[in-house]
C-alpha atoms as one frame of an Amber mdcrd trajectory, in Angstrom:
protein
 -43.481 -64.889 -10.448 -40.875 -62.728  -8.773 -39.131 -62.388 -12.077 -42.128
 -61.470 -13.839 -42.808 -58.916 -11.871 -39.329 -58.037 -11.701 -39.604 -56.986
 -15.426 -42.994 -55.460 -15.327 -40.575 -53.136 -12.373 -38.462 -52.349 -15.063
 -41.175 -51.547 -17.971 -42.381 -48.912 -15.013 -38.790 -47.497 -14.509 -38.928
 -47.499 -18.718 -42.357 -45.701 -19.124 -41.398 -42.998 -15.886 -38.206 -42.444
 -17.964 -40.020 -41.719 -21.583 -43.000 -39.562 -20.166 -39.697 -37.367 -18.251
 -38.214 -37.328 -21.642 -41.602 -36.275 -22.997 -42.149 -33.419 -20.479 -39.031
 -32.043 -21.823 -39.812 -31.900 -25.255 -41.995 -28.902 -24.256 -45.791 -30.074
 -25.436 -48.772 -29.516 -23.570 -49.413 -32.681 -21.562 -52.873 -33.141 -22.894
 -50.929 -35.019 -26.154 -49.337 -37.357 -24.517 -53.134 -39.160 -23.494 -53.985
 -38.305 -26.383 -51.182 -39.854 -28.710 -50.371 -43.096 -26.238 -52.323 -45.542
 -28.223 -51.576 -44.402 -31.792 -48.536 -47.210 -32.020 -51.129 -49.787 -31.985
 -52.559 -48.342 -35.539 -49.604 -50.731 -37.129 -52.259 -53.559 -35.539 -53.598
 -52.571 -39.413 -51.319 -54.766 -41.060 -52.556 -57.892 -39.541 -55.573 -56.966
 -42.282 -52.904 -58.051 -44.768 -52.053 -61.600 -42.979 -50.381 -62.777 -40.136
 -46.631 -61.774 -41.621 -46.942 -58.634 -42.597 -49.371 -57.811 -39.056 -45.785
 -58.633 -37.000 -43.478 -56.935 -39.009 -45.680 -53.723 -39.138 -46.753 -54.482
 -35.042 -42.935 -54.909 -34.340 -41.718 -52.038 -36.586 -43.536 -49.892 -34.097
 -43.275 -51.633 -30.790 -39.394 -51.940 -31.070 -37.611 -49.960 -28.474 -34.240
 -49.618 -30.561 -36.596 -47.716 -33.473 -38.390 -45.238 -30.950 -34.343 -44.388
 -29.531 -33.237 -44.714 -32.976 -36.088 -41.940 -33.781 -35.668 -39.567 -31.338
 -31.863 -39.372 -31.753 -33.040 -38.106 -35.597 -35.018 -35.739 -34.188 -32.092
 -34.435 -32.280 -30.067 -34.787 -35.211 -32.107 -33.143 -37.641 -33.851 -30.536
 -35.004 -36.918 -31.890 -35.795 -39.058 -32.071 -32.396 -41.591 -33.483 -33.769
 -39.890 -36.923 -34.898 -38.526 -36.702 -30.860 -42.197 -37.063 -30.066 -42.718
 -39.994 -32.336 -40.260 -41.702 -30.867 -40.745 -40.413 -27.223 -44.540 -41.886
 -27.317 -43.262 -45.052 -28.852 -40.648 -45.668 -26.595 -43.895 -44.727 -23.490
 -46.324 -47.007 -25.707 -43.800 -50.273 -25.851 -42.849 -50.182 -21.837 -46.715
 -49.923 -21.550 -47.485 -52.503 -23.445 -44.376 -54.994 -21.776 -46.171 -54.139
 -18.021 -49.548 -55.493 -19.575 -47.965 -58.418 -21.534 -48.132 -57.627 -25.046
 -44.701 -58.380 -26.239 -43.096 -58.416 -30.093 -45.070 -60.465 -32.151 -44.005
 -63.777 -33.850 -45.777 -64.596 -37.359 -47.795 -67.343 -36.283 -50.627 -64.848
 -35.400 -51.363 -61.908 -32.667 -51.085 -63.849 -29.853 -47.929 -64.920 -29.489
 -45.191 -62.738 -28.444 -41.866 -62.761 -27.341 -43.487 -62.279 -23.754 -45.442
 -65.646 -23.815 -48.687 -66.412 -25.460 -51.119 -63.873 -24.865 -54.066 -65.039
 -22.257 -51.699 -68.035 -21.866 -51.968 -67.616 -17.617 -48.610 -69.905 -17.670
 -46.990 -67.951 -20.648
């Protein structure tokens, strides 16, 4: 238990980080509400089976893509892209302090993190 919520510590530290790296980026602070959940759209691909649901899930729950995206966007000058990965980088440590963890291909529920509702996973 101590571990547990050892981690869910760091997700917080995580998510504090990305919305300070978001508040730099210069938006009004009404997008960031408004944008938090739109990672979870990839939930789509789970229409298409099981597989193709975790790779699309993962794709855009994977902390190395948001960094990898808004290190583009710094690249390339393209703000925009550092959003994209800003609020993904936010999204994932918000979803690790509730649970929901990268998904394996045997269906939604099981992650990385455990089994979702699992109360010993």
């Amino acid at each position: 238990m101590i571990m547990k919520n050892l981690l869910k510590l760091e997700e917080l530290a995580l998510m504090v980080l990305g919305i300070f790296m978001f508040g730099l980026l210069g938006y009004q602070w009404w997008w960031l509400p408004v944008l938090i959940l739109t990672p979870d759209v990839s939930m789509l691909g789970y229409l298409l089976g099981a597989k193709i649901g975790a790779m699309s899930y993962n794709l855009f729950h994977h902390r190395g893509f948001a960094v990898l995206l808004y290190f583009v966007g710094i690249y390339f000058m393209l703000p925009i892209v550092q959003l994209i990965g800003t609020i993904l980088f936010i999204h994932t440590a918000m979803d690790r302090i509730f649970g929901y963890g990268l998904k394996y291909d045997k269906g939604f529920k099981f992650t990385h993190l455990g089994e979702i509702g699992n109360k010993n996973g």
